[in-house]
N, C-alpha and C positions, 0 to 999 in steps of 0.2 A: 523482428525481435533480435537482440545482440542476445549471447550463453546467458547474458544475465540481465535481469530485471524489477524493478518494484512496482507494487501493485497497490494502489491506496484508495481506500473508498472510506466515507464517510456518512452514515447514516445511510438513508436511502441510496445513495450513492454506492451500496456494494452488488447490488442487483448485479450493473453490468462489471465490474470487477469479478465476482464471483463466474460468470460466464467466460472471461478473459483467462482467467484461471485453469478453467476447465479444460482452453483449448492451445494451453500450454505443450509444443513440442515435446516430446522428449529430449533430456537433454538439457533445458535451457534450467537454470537458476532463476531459482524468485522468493525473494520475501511479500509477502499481505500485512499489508496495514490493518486494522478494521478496527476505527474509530465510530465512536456511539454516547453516547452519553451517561447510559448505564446497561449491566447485563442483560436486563428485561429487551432491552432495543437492541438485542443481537441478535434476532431471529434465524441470520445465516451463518452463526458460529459452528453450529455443529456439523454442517455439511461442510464447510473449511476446514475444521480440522480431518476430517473423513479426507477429503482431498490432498491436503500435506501428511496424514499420514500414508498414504496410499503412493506417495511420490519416490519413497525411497531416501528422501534427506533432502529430495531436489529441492522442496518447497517449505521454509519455513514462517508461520502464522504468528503473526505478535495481537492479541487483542486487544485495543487500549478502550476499555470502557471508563465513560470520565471526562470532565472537562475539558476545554481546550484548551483552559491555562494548566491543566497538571498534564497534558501531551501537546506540547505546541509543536505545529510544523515549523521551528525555527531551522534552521543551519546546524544549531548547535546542537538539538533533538536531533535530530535526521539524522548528519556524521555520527554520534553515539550509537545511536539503533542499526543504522546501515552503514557500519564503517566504508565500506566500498564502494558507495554511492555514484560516485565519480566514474562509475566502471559498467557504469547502470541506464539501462532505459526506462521512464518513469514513465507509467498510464494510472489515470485518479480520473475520481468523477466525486462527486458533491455538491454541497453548497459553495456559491459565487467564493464567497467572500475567505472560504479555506482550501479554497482551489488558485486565490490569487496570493495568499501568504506562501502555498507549497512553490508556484512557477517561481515570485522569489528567491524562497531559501535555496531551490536547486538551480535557478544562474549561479549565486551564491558561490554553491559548492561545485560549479561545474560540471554539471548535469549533461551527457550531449543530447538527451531529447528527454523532453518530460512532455506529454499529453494528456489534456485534460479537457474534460463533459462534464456540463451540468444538466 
């Protein structure tokens, strides 16, 4: 891990994000993604926020329940959300097909590692 990091999972996809999470250094910096489609399919929101409040500040949880056209992983969404992107190691897991739009936008924006599982 670099100090800082983003963490992105998408629907089933946060199982192992949420694990990733857990085994967060002290120290390191991380925002969560946790993309869904609606509240009801957040099942692991409230143990994330338990875990970012439990951080100290280290950790802060964006939940985007919703579409993936009202939270696209474009370039343009990402810099917004994670201004410092570029300064960031990226781990995601999900579906193919929003795993291959996020490797995009972060060549993009210059990303120096972004990994990702489906």
């Amino acid at each position: 891990y670099m100090n800082k990091v983003l963490l992105i999972g998408a629907g089933i996809g946060m199982a192992p994000v949420r694990a990733l999470a857990r085994a967060l250094p002290r120290g390191v910096q991380a925002d969560i993604i946790y993309r869904s489609h609606d509240v009801a399919s957040m099942p692991l929101a409230e143990e994330l926020i338990r875990i970012a409040d439990e951080s100290d500040g280290a950790i802060r949880l964006h939940l985007q329940p919703g579409s993936r056209y009202q939270y696209p992983v474009t370039p343009q969404h990402l810099g917004q959300l994670i201004p410092d992107i570029a300064e960031r190691d990226v781990y995601a897991c999900g579906p193919v097909g929003f795993l291959d739009d996020l490797q995009d936008s972060c060549r993009a924006l210059g990303v120096p590692k972004c990994v990702v599982f489906s």
